[in-house]
N, C-alpha and C positions, 0 to 999 in steps of 0.2 A: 504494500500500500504506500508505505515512504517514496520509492520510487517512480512509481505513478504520480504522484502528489511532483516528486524532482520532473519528472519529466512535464508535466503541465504547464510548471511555471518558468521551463525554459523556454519551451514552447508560446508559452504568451508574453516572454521578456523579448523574444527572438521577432515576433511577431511584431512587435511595438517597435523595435528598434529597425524595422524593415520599414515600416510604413512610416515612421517620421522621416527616415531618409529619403523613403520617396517623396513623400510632401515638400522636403526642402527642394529634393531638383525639379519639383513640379513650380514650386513656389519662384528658383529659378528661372525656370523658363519663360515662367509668366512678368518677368523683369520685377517681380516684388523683391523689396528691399528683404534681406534674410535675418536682420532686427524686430522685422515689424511682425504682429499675429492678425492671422488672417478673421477677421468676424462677420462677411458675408461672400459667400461663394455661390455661384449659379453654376457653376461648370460640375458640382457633385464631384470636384478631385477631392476636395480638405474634408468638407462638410456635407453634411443634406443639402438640397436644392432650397433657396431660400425663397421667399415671395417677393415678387414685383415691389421697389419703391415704390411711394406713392408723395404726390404733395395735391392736395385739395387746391391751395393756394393759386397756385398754377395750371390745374389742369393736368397732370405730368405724371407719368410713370415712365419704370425705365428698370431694367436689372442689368446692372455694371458684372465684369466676371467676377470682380474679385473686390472688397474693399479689405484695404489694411492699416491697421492700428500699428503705428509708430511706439517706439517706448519713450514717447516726450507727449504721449495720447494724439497726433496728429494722425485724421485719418483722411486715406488716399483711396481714391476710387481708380481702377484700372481696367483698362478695356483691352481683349487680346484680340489679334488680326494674323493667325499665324503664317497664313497663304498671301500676306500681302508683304512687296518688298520696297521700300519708297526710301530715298534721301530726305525727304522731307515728310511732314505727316500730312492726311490729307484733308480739306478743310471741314468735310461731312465728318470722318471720323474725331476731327479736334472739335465740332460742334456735340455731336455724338456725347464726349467725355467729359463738356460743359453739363451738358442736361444732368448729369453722372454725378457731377458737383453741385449741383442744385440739389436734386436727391438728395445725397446726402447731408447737406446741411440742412432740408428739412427733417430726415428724419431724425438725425442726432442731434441739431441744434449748434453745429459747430463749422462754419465753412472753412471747407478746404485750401490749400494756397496752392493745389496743384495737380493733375491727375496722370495719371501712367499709360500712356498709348506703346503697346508691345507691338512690331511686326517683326516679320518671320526672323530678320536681323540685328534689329535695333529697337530701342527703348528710347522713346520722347517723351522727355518731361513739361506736360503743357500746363504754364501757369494762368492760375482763373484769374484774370486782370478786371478790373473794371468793365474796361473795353470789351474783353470778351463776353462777358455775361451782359453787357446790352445789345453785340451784336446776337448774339444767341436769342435775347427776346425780341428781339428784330426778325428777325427768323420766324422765330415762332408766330409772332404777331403774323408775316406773312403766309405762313403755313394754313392758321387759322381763317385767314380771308378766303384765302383759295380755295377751301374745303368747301364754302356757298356758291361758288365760281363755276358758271356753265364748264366754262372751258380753260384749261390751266397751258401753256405751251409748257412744252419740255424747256430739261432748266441743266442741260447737260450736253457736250460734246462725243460723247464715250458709245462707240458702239456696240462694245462688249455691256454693256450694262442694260441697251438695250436689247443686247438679242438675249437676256437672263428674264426682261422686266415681263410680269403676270398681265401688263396690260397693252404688251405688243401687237395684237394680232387685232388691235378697235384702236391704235394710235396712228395718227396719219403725218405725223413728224419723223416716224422713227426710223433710226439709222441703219438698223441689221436687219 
């Protein structure tokens, strides 16, 4: 019985010490800083699947992949793009990781001073500037008109995105 009992609990120390190492190279990869704890995850790697952000305020939902907790309590929302490769980041995805900051400061009460855009090579730190959180409700604000808007033109050159989009085949702009 002693040895049953020895083998269990190497078994679930061996077990534990596998899957935190996994979590750190996942946490790596996800360009999260490896100081900070992970407290909302969508992607089911660290944790359970969490629920949608929400803010009333705004109108606004959103689930970020990952937010993490700094050990100076600063938390950072991060958004991963693994298949995507860019020198620079791109301005839907740096809008994307605004909305991401927003979220989070409503639900925690705390804004961010910055959010973590991962692709497939590189990690951009986008800082939530003044600026950027009016153009974001600038955005939004137009997002909102459009939605009453007989007719909205395409808002893009990319014809990869059209030959992807659900509403190609009733668009009479589109490029693919």
């Amino acid at each position: 019985m002693e040895i049953f009992l020895v083998v269990v609990i190497a078994v679930a120390l061996s077990a534990a010490f596998f899957l935190r190492r996994s979590g750190r190279a996942e946490q790596r990869r996800a360009g999260a800083p490896l100081d900070a704890r992970v407290v909302y995850a969508d992607t089911g790697a660290w944790t359970r699947m969490e629920k949608p952000l929400f803010s009333r305020r705004y109108r606004l939902t959103g689930k970020p992949d990952y937010i993490v907790q700094t050990e100076t309590g600063a938390l950072i929302p991060i958004e991963v793009k693994p298949n995507r490769a860019a020198t620079q980041p791109r301005h839907s995805d740096t809008m994307q990781l605004m909305a991401y900051g927003i979220l989070v400061e409503e639900k925690f009460g705390a804004r961010p001073a910055y959010g973590l855009l991962k692709y497939r090579d590189d990690v951009f730190e986008i800082a939530f500037t003044e600026e950027l959180r009016a153009k974001f409700f600038e955005i939004l604000q137009e997002m909102r008109a459009a939605r009453s808007a007989k007719n909205v033109p395409r808002s893009h050159d990319d014809p990869v995105r059209c030959k992807y989009c659900g509403y190609r085949d009733e668009c009479n702009e589109r490029l693919a």
